[in-house]
PyMOL Python script that loads the backbone (N, CA, C, O; Angstrom):
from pymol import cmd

cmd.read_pdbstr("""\
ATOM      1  N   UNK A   1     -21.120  13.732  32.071  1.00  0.00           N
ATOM      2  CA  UNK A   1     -20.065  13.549  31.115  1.00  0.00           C
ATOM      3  C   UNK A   1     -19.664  14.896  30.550  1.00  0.00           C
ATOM      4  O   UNK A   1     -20.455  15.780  30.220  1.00  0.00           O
ATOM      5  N   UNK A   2     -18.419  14.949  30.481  1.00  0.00           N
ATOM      6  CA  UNK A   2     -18.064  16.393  29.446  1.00  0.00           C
ATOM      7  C   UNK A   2     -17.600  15.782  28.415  1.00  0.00           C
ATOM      8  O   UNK A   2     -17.260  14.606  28.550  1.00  0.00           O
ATOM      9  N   UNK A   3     -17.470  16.462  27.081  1.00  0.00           N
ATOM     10  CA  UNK A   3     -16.895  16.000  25.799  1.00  0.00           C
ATOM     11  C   UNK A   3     -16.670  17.446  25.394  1.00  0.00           C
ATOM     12  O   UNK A   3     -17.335  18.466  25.209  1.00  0.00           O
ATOM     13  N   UNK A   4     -15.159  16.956  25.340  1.00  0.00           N
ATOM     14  CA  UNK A   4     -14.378  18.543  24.597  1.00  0.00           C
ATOM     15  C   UNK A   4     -14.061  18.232  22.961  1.00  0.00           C
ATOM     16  O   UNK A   4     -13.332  17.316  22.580  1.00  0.00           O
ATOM     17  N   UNK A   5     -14.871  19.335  21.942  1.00  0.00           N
ATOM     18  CA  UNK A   5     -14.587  18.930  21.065  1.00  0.00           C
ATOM     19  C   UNK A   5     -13.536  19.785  20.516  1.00  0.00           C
ATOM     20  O   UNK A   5     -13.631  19.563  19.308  1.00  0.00           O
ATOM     21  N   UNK A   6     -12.828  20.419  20.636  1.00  0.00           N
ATOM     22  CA  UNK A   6     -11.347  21.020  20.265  1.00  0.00           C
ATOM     23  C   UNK A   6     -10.070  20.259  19.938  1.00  0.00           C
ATOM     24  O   UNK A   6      -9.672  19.502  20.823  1.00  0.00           O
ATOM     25  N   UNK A   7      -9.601  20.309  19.193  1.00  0.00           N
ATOM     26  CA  UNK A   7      -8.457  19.331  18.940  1.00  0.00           C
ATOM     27  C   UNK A   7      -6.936  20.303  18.889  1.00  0.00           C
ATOM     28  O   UNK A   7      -5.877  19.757  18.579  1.00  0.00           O
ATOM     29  N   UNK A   8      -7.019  22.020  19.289  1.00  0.00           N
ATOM     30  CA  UNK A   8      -5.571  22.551  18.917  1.00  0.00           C
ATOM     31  C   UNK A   8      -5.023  22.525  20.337  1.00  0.00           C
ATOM     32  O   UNK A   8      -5.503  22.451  21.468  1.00  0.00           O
ATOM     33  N   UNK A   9      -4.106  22.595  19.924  1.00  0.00           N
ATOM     34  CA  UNK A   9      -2.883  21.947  21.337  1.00  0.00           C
ATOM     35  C   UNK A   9      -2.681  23.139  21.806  1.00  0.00           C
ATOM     36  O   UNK A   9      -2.381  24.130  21.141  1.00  0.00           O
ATOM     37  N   UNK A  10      -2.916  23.050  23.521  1.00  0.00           N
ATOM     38  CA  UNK A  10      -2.658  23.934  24.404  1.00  0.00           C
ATOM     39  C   UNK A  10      -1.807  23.618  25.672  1.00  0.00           C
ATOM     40  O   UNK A  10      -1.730  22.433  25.996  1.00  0.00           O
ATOM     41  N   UNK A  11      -1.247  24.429  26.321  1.00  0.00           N
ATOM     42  CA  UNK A  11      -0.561  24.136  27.078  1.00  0.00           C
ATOM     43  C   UNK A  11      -1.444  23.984  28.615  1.00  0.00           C
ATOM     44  O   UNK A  11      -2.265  24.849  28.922  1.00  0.00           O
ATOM     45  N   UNK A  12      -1.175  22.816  29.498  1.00  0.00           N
ATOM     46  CA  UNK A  12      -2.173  22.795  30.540  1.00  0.00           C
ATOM     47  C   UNK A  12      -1.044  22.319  32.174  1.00  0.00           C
ATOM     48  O   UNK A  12      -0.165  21.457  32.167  1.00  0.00           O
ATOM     49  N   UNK A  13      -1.306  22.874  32.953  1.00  0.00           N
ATOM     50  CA  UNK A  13      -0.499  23.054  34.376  1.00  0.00           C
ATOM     51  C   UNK A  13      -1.587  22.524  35.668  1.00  0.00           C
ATOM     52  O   UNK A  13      -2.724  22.760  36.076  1.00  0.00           O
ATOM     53  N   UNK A  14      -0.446  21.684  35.978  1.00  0.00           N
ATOM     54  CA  UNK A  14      -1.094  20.959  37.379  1.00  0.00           C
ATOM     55  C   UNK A  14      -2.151  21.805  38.260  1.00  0.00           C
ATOM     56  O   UNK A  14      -1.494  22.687  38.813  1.00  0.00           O
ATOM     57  N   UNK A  15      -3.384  21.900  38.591  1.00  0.00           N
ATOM     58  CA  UNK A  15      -3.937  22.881  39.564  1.00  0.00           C
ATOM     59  C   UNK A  15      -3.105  23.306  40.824  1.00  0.00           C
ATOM     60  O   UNK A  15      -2.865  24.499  41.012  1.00  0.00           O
ATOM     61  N   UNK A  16      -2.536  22.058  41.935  1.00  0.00           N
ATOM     62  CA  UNK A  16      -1.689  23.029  42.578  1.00  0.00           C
ATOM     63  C   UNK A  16      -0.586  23.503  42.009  1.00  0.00           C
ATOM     64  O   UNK A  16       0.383  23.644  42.755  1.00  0.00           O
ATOM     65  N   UNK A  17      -0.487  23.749  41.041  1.00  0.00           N
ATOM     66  CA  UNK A  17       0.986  24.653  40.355  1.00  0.00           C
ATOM     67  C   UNK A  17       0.726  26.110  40.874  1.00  0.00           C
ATOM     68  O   UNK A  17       1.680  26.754  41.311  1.00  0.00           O
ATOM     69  N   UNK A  18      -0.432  26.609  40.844  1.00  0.00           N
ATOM     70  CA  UNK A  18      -0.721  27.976  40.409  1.00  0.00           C
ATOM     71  C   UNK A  18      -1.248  28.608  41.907  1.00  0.00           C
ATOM     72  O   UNK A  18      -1.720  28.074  42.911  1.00  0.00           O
ATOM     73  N   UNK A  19      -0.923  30.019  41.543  1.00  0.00           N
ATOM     74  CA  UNK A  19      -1.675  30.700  43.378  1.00  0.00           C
ATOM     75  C   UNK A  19      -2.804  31.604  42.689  1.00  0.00           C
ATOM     76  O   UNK A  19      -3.035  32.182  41.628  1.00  0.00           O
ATOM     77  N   UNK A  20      -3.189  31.441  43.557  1.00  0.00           N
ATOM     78  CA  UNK A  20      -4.619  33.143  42.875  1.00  0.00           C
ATOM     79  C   UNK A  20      -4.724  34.052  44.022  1.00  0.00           C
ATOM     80  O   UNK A  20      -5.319  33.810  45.072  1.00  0.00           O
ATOM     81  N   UNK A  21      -3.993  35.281  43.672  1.00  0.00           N
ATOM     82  CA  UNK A  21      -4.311  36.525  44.615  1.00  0.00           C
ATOM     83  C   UNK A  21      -4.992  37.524  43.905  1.00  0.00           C
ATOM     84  O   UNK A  21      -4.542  37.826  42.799  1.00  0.00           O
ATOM     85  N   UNK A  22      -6.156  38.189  44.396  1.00  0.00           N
ATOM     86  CA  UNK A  22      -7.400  38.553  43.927  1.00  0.00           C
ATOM     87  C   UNK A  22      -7.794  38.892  42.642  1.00  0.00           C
ATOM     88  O   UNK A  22      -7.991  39.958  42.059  1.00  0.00           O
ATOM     89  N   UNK A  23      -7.877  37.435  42.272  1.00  0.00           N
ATOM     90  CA  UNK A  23      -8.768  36.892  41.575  1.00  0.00           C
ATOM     91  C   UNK A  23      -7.581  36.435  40.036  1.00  0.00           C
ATOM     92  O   UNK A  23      -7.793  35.670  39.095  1.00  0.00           O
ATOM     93  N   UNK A  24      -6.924  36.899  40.215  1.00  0.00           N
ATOM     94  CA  UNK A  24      -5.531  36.625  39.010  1.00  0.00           C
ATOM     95  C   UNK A  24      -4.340  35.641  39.540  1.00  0.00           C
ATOM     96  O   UNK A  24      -3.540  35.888  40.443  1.00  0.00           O
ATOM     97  N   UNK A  25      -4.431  34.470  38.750  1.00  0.00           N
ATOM     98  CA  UNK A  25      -3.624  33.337  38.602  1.00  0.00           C
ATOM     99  C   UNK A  25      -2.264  33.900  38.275  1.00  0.00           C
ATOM    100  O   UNK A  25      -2.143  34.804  37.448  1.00  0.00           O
ATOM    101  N   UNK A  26      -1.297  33.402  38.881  1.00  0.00           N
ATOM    102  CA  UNK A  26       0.152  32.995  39.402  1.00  0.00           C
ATOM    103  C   UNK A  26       0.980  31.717  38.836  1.00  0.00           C
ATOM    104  O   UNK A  26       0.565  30.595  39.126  1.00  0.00           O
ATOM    105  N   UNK A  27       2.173  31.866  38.014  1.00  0.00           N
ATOM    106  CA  UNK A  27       2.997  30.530  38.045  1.00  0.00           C
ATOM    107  C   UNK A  27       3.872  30.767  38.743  1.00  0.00           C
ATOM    108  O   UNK A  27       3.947  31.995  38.693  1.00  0.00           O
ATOM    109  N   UNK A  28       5.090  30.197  39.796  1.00  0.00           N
ATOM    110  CA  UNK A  28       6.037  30.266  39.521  1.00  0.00           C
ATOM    111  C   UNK A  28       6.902  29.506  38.580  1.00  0.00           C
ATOM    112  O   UNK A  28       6.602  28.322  38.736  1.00  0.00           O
ATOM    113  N   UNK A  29       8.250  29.668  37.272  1.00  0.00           N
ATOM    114  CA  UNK A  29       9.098  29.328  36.594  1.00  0.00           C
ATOM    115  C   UNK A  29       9.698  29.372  36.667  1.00  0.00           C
ATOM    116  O   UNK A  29       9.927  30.533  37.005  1.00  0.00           O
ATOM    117  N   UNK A  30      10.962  28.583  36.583  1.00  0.00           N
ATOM    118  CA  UNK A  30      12.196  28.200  36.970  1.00  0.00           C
ATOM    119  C   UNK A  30      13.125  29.209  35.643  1.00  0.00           C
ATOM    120  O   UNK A  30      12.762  29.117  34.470  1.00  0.00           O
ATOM    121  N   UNK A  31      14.212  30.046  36.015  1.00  0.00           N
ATOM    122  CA  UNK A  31      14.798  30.844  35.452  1.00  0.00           C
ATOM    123  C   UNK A  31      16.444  30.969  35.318  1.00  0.00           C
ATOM    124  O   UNK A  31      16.794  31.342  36.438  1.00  0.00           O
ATOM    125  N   UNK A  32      17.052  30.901  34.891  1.00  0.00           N
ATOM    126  CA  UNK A  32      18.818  30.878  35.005  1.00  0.00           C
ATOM    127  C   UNK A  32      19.112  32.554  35.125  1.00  0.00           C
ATOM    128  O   UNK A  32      18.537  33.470  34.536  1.00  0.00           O
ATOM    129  N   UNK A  33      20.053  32.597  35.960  1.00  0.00           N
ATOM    130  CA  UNK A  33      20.591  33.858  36.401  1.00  0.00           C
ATOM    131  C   UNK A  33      21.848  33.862  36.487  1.00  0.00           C
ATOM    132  O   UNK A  33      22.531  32.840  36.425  1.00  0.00           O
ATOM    133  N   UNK A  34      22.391  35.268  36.672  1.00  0.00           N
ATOM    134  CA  UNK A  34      23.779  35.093  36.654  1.00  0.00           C
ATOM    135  C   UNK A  34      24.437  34.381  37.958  1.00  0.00           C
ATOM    136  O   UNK A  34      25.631  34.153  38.153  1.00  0.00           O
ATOM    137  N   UNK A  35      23.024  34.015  39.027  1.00  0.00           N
ATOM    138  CA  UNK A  35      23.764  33.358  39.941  1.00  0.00           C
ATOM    139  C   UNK A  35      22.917  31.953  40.127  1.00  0.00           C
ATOM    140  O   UNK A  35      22.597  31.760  41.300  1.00  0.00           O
ATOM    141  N   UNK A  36      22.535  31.039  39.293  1.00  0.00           N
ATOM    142  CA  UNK A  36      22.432  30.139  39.250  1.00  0.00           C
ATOM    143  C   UNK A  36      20.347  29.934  38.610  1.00  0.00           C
ATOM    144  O   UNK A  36      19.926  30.576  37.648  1.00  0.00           O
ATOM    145  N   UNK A  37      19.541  29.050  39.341  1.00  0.00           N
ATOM    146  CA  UNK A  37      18.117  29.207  38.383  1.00  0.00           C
ATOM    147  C   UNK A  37      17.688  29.739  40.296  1.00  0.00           C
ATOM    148  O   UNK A  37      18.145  29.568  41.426  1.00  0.00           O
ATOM    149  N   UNK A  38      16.581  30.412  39.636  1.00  0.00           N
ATOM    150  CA  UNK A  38      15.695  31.485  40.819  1.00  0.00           C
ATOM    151  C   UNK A  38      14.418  31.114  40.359  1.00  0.00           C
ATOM    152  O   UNK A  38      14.382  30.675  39.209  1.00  0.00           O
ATOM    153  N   UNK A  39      13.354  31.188  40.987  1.00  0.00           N
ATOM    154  CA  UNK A  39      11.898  31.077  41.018  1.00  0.00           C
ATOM    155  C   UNK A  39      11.390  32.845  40.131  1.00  0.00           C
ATOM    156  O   UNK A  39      11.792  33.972  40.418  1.00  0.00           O
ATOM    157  N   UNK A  40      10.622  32.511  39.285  1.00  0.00           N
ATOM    158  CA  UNK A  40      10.107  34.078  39.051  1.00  0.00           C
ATOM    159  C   UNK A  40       8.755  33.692  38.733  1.00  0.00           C
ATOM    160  O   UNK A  40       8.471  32.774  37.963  1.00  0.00           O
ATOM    161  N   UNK A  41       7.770  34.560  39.468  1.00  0.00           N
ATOM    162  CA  UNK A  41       6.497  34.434  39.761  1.00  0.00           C
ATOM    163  C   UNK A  41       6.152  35.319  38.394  1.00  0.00           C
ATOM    164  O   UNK A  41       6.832  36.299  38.091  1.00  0.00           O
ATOM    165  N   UNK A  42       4.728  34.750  37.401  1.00  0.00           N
ATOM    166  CA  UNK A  42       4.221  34.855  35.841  1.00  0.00           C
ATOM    167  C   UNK A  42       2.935  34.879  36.180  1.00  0.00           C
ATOM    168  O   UNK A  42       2.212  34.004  36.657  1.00  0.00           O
ATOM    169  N   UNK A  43       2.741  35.948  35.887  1.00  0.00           N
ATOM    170  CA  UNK A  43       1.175  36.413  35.775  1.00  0.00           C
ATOM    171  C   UNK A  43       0.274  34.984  34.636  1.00  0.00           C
ATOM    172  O   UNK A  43       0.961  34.760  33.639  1.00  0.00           O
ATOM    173  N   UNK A  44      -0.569  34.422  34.673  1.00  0.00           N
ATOM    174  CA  UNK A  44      -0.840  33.185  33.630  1.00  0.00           C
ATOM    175  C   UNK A  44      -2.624  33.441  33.608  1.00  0.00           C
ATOM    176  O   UNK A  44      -3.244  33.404  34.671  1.00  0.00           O
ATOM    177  N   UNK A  45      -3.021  33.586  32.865  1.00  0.00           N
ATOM    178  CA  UNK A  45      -4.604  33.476  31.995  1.00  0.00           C
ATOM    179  C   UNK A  45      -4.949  31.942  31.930  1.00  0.00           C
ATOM    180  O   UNK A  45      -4.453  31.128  31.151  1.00  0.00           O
ATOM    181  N   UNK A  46      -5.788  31.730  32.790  1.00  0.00           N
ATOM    182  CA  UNK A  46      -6.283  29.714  32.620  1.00  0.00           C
ATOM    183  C   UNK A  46      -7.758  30.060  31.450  1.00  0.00           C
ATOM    184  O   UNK A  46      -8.314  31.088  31.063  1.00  0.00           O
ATOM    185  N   UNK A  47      -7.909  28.896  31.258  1.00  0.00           N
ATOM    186  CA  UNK A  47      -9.755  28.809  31.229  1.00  0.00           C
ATOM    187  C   UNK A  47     -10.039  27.597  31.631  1.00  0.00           C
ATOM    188  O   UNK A  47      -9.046  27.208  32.245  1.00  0.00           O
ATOM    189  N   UNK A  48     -10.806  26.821  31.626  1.00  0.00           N
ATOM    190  CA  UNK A  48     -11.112  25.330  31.978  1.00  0.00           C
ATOM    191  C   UNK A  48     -10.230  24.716  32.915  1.00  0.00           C
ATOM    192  O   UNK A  48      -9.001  24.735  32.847  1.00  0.00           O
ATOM    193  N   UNK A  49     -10.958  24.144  33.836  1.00  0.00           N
ATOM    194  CA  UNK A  49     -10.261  22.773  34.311  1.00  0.00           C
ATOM    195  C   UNK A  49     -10.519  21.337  33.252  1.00  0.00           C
ATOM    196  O   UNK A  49     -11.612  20.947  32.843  1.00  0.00           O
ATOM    197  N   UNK A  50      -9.501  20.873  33.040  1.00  0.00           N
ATOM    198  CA  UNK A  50      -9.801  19.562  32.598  1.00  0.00           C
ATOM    199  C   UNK A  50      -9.351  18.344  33.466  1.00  0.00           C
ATOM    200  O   UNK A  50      -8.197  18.061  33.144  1.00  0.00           O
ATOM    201  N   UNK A  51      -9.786  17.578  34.369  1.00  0.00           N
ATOM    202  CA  UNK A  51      -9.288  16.360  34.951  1.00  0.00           C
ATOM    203  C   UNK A  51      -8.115  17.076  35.996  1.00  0.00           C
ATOM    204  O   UNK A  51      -8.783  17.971  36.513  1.00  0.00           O
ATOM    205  N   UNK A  52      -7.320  17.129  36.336  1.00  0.00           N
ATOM    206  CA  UNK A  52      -6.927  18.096  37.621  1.00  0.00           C
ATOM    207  C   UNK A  52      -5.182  18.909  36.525  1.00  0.00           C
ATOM    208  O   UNK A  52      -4.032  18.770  36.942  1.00  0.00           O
ATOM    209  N   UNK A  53      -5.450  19.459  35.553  1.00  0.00           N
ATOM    210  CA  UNK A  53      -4.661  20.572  35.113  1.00  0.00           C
ATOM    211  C   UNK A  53      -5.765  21.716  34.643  1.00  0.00           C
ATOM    212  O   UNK A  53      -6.900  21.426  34.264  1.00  0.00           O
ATOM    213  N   UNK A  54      -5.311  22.890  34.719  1.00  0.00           N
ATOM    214  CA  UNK A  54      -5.924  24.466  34.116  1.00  0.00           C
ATOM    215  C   UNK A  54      -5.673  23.877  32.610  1.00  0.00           C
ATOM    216  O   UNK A  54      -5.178  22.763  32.442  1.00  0.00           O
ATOM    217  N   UNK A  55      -6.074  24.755  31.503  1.00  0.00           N
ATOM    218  CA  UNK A  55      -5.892  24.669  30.244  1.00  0.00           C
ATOM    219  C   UNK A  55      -5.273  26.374  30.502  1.00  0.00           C
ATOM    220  O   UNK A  55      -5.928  27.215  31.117  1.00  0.00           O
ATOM    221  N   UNK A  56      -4.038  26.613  29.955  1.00  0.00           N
ATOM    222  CA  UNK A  56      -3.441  27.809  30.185  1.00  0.00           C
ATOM    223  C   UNK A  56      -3.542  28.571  28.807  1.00  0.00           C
ATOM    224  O   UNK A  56      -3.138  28.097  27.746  1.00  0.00           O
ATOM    225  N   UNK A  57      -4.197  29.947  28.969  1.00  0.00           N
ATOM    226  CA  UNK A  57      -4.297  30.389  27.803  1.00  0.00           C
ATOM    227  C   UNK A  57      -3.503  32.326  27.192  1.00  0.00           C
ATOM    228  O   UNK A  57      -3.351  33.125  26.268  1.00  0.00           O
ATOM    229  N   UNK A  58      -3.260  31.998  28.743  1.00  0.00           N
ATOM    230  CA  UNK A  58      -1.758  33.099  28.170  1.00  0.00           C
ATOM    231  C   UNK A  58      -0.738  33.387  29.442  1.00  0.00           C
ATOM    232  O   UNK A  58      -1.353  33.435  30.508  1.00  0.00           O
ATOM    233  N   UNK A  59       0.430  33.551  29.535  1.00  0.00           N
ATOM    234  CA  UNK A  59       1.235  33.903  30.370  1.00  0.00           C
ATOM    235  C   UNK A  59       2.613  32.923  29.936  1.00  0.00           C
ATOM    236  O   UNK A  59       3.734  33.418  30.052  1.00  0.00           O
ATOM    237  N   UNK A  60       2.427  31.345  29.374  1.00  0.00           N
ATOM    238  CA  UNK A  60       3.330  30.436  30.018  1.00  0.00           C
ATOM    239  C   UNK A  60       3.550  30.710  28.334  1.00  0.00           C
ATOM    240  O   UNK A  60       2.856  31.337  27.534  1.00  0.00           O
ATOM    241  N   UNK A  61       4.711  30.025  28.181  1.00  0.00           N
ATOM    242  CA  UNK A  61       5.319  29.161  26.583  1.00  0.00           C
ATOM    243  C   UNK A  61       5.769  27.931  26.620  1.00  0.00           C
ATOM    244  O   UNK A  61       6.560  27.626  27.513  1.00  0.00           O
ATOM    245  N   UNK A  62       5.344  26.950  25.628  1.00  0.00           N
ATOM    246  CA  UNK A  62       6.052  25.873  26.004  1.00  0.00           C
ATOM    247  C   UNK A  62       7.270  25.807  26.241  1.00  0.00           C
ATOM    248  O   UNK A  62       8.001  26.764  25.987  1.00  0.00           O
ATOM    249  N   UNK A  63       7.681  24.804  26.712  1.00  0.00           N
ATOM    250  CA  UNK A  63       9.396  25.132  27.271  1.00  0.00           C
ATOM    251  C   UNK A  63       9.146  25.718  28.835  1.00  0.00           C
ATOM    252  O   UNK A  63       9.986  25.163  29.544  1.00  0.00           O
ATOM    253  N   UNK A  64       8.759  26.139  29.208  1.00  0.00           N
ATOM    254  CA  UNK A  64       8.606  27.081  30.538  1.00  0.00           C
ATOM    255  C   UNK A  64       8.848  25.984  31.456  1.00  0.00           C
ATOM    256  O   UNK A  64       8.077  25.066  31.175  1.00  0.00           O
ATOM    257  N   UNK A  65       9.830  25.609  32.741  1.00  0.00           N
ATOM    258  CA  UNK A  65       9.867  24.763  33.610  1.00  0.00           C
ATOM    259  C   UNK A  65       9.166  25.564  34.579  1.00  0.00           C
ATOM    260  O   UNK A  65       9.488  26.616  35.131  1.00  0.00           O
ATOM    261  N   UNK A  66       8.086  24.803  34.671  1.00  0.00           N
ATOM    262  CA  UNK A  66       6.839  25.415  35.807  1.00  0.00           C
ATOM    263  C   UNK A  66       7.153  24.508  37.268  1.00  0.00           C
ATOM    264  O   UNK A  66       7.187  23.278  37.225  1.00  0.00           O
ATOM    265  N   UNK A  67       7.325  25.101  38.269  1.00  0.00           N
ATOM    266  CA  UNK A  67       7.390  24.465  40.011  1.00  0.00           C
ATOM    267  C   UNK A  67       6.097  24.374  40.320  1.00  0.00           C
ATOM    268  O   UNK A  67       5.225  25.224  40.145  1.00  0.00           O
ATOM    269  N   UNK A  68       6.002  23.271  40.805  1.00  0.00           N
ATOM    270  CA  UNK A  68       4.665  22.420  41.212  1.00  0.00           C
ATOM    271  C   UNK A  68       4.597  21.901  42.673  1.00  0.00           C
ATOM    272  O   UNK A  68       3.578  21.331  43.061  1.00  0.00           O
ATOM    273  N   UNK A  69       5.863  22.123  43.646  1.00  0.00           N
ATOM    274  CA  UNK A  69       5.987  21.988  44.610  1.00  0.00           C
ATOM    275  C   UNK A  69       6.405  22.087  45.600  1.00  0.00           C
ATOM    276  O   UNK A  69       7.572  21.702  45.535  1.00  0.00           O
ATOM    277  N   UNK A  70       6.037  22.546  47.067  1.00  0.00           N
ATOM    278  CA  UNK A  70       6.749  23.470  47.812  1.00  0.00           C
ATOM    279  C   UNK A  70       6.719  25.227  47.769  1.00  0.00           C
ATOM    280  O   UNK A  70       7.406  26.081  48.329  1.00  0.00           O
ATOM    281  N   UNK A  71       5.490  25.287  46.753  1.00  0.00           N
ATOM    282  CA  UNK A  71       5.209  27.009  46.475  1.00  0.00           C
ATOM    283  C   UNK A  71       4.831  27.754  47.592  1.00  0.00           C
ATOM    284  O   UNK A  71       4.877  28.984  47.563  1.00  0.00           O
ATOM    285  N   UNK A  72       4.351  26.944  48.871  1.00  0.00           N
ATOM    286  CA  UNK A  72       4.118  28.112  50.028  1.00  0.00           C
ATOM    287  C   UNK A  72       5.739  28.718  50.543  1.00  0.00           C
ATOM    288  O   UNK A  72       6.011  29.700  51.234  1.00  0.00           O
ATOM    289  N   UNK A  73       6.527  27.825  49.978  1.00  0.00           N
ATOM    290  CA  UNK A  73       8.030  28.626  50.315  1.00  0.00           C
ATOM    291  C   UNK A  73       8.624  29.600  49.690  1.00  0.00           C
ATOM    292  O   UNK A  73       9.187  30.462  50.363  1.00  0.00           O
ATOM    293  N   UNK A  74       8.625  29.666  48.386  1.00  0.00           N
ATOM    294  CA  UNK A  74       8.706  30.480  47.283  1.00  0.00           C
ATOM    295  C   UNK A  74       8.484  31.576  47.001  1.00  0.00           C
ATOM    296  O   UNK A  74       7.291  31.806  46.800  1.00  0.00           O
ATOM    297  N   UNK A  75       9.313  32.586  46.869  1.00  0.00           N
ATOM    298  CA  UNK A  75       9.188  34.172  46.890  1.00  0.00           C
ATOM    299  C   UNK A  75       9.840  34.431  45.065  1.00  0.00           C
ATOM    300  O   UNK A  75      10.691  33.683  44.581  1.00  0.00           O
ATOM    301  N   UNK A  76       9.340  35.384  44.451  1.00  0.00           N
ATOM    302  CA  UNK A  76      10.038  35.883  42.931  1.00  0.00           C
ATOM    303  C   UNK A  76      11.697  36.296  43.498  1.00  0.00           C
ATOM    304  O   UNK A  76      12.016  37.284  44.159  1.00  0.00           O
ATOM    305  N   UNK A  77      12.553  35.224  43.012  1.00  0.00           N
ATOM    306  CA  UNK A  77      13.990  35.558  43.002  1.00  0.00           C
ATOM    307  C   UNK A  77      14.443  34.681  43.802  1.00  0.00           C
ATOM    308  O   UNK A  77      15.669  34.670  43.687  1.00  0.00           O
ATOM    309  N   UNK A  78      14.095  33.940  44.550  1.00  0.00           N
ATOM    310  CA  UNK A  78      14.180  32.647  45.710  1.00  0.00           C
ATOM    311  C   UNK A  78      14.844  31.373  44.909  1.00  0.00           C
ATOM    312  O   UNK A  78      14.171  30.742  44.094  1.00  0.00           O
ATOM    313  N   UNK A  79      16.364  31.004  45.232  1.00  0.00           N
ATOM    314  CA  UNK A  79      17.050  30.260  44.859  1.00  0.00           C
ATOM    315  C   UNK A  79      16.417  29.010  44.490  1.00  0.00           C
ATOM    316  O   UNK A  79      15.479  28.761  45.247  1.00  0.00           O
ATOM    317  N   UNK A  80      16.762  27.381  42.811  1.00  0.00           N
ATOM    318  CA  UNK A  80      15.525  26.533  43.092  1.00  0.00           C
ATOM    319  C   UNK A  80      16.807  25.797  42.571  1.00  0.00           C
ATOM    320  O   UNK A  80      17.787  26.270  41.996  1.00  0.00           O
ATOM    321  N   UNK A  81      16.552  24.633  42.898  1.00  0.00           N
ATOM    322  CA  UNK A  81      17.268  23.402  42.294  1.00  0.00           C
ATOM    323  C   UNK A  81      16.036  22.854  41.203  1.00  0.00           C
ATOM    324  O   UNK A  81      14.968  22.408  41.624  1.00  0.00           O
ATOM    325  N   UNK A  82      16.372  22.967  39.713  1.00  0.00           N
ATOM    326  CA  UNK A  82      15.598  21.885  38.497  1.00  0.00           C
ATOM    327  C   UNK A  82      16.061  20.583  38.826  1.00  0.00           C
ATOM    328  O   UNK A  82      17.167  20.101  39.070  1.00  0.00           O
ATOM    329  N   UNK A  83      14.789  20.111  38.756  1.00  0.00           N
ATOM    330  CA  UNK A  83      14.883  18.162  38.567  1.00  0.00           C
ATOM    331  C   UNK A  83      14.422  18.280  37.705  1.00  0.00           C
ATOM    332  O   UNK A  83      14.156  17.301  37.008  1.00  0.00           O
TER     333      UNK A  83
END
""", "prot")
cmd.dss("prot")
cmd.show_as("cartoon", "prot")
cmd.util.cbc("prot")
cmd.orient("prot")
């Protein structure tokens, strides 16, 4: 059993959301540009897994539309349609 006793609100991201190239976690976020929204890859600080999201403890802000799928296609600046 785990029991988390913390109650302040953090922001937490799907596990496959994120890439790890050596050894430092990756978001990509959905961004508006002058030519429409682009993928831009965010350096992000996790700690914990809880149940299958990271607990994110620096990089993201709430509000941030994080891509969760299709990231092996995805390059920083790579055109995205938001759903």
């Amino acid at each position: 059993a785990r029991v988390i006793w913390s109650n302040e609100p953090r922001l937490t991201v799907p596990v496959v959301a994120l890439n790890r190239v050596n050894g430092q976690f990756f978001a990509f976020v959905v961004e508006s540009s002058g030519q429409g929204q682009v993928a831009r890859q965010k350096p992000v600080t996790v700690g914990q897994i809880i149940g299958d999201d990271y607990v994110v403890l620096g990089g993201l802000a709430a509000g941030d539309r994080v891509i969760v799928s299709n990231l092996q296609k995805l390059g920083d600046g790579v055109p995205v349609k938001a759903s």
